[in-house]
C-alpha positions as CSV (number, residue, x, y, z in Angstrom):
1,X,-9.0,13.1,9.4
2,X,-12.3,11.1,9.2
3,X,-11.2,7.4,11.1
4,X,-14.5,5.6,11.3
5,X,-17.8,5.8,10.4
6,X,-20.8,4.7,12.3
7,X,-24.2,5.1,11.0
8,X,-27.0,3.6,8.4
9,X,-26.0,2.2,5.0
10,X,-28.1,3.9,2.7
11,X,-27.0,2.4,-0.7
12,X,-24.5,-0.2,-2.1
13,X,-22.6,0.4,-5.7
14,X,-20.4,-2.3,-7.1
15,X,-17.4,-0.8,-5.2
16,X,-18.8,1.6,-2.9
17,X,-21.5,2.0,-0.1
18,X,-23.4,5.2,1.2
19,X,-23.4,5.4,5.0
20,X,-25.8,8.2,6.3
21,X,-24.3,9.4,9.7
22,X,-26.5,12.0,11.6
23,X,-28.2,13.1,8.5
24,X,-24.8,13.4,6.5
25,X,-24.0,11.1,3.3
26,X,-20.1,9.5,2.7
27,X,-19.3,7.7,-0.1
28,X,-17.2,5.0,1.4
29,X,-15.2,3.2,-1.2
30,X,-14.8,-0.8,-0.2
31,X,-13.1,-4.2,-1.3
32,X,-15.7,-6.9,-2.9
33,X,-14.7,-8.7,0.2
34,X,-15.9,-6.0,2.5
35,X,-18.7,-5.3,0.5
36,X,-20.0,-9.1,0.8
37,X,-19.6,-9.0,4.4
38,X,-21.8,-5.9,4.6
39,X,-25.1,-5.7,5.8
40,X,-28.2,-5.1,3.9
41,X,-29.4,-1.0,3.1
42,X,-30.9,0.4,5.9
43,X,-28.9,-1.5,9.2
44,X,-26.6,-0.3,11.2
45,X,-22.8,-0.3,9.8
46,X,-19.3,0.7,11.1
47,X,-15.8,1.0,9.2
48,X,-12.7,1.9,9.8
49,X,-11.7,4.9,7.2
50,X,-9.0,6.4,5.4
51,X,-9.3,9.8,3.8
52,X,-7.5,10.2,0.4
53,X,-6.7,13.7,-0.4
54,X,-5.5,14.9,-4.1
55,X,-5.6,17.9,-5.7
56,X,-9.3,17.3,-7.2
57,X,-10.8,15.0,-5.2
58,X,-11.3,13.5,-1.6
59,X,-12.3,10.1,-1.2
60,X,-13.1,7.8,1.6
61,X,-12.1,3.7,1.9
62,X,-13.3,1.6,4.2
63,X,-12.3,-1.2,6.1
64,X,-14.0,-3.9,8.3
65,X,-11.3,-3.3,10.8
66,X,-8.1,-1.6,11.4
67,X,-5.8,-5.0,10.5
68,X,-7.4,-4.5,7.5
69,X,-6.5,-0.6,7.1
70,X,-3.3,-1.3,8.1
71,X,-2.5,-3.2,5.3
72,X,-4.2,-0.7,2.9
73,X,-1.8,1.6,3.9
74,X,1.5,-0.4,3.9
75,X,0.3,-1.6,-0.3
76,X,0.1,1.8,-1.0
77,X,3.4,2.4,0.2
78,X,4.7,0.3,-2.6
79,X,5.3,1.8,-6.0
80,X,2.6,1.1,-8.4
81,X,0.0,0.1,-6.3
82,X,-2.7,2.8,-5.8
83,X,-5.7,2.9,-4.0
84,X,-8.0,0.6,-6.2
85,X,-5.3,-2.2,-6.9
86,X,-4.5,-1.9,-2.8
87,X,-7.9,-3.0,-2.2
88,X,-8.1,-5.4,-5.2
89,X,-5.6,-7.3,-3.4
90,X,-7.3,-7.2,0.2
91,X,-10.9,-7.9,-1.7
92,X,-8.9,-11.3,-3.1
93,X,-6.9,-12.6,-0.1
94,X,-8.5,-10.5,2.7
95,X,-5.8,-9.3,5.3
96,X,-4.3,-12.3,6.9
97,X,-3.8,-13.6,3.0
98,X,-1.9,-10.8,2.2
99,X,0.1,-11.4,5.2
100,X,0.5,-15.3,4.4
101,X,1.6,-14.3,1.1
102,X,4.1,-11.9,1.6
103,X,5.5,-13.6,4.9
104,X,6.2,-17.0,2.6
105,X,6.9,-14.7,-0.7
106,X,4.4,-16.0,-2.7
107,X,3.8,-13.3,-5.2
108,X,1.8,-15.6,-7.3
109,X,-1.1,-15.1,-4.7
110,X,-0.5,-11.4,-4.7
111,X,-0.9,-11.8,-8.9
112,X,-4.2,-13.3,-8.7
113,X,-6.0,-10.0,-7.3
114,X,-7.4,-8.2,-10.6
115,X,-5.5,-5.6,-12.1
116,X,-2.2,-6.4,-10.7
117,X,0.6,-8.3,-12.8
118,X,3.7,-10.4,-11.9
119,X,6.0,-7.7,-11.9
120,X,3.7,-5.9,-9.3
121,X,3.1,-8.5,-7.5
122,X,6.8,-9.5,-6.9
123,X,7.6,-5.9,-6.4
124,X,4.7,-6.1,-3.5
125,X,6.5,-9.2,-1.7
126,X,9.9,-7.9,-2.4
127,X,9.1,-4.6,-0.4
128,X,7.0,-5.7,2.3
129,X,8.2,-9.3,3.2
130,X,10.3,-7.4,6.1
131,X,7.2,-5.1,6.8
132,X,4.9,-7.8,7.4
133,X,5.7,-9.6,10.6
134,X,4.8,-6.1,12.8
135,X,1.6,-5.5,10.7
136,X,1.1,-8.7,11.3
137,X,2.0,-8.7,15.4
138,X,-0.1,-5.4,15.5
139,X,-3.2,-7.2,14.2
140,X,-3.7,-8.9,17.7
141,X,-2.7,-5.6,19.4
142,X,-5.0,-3.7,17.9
143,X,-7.7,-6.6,18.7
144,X,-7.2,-6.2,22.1
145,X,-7.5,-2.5,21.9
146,X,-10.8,-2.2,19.5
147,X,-12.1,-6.1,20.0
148,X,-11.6,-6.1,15.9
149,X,-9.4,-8.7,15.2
150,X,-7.9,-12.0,17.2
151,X,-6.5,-11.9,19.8
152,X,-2.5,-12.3,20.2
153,X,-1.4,-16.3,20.2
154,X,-1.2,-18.0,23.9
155,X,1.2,-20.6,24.2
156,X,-0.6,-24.1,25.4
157,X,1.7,-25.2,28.2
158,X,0.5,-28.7,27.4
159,X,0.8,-28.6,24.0
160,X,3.5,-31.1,23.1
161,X,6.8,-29.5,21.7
162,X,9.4,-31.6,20.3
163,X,12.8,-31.2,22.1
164,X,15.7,-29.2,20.6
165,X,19.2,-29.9,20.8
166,X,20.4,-26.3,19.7
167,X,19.0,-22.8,21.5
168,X,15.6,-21.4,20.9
169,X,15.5,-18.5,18.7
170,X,15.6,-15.2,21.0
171,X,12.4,-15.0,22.8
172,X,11.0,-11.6,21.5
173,X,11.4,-12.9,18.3
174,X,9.4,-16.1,18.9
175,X,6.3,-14.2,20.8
176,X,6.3,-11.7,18.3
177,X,6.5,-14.9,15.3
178,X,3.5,-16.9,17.6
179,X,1.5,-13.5,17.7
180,X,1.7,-12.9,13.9
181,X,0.6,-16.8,13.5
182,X,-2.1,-16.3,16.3
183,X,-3.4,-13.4,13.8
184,X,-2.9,-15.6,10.8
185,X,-5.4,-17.7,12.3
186,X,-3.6,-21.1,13.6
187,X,-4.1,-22.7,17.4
188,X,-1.4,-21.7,19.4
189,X,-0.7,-25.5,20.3
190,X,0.7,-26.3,16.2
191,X,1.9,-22.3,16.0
192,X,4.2,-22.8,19.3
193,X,5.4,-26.7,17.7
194,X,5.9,-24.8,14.3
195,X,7.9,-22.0,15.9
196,X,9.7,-24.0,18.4
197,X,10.9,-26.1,15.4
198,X,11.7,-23.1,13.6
199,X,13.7,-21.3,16.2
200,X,16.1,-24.8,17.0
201,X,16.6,-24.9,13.6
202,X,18.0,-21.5,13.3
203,X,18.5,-20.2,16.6
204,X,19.9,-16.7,15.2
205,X,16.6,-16.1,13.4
206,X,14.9,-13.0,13.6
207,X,11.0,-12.4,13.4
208,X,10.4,-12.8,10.2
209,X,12.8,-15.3,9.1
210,X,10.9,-17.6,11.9
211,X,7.5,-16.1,10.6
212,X,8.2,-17.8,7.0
213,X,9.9,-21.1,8.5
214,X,6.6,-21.6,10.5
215,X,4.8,-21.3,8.0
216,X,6.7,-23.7,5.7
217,X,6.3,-26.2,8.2
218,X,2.5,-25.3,8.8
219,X,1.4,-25.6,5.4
220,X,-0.3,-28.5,3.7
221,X,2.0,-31.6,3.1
222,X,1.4,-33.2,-0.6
């Protein structure tokens, strides 16, 4: 299993690059998003990898960073989406719009990557809306691991919090909810007013439910 390269980039397709590594040439298939944030032939490159095998043919995709893999693999668990439409939809939204989209069910998003249709696209919510919260979570533990991807969300103990009159949500689910909103790329101040608010208002929520409430309540009024 090849899990990252590291090497030159030697040539760039429309939806490809060629990264020479110790004299050795992969064909890395990539996202127009990826590809953008790529650096010119002949500098150094890294990305994360995933080796598809089928009964004619090996090929490599690439990722900026494993957030980003992560998701590539949890679209391709979804029936209908193969490898190409899996990265259609990260090249569109990148990862933390896939995750905004599914955690708020807004397969319209999902719909504007090119090749996939409504039916798709609600099929892609549908399935994953419960999957994304700890793809989501992971993101900042795998950016502490590898450096990759944010950090996990810190909770400003200064930040102002409006008072509840019912129980907070449990508190597992609330760190994991302020981790996956840390990821998504909010302060922790507004994520921690967003998910206290969420979790008074439900105080039997679970991760995701609080996850889609926050973000309700985070996104643009008007």
């Amino acid at each position: 299993m090849i899990g990252k390269l590291t090497g030159r980039l030697d040539h760039r397709g429309p939806d490809h690059v060629l990264i020479d590594v110790g004299g050795v040439g992969y064909v890395v298939h990539v996202s127009d998003r990826t590809l953008a944030a790529l650096p010119g032939p002949g500098q150094a490159v890294a990305l994360y990898t995933d080796l598809m095998v089928r009964e004619d043919l090996l090929q490599l995709y690439g990722f900026l960073t494993l957030y980003e893999r992560e998701w590539h693999r949890l679209l391709l668990g979804v029936q209908g989406i193969g490898a190409k439409a899996a990265l259609a939809i990260l090249g569109t939204l990148g990862p933390e719009g896939v995750s905004r989209a599914i955690a708020i069910g807004d397969w319209g998003a999902v719909k504007a990557a090119p090749g996939v249709g409504p039916k798709i696209a609600q099929r892609v919510v549908n399935e994953l809306k419960n999957k994304a919260p700890a793809v989501m979570a992971l993101g900042g533990t795998l950016g502490q691991a590898t450096g990759d991807a944010p950090a996990e969300a810190v909770v400003d103990p200064a930040a102002p919090v409006a008072p509840m009159p019912t129980p907070a949500a449990p508190a597992s689910a609330q760190a994991d909810a302020l981790s996956a909103l840390g990821n998504l790329g909010y302060a922790p101040s507004e994520a921690a007013q967003a998910v206290a608010r969420a979790g008074g208002e439900d105080p039997a929520a679970d991760t995701p439910a609080l996850i889609r409430a926050a973000l309700k309540l985070l996104a643009p009024k008007g």
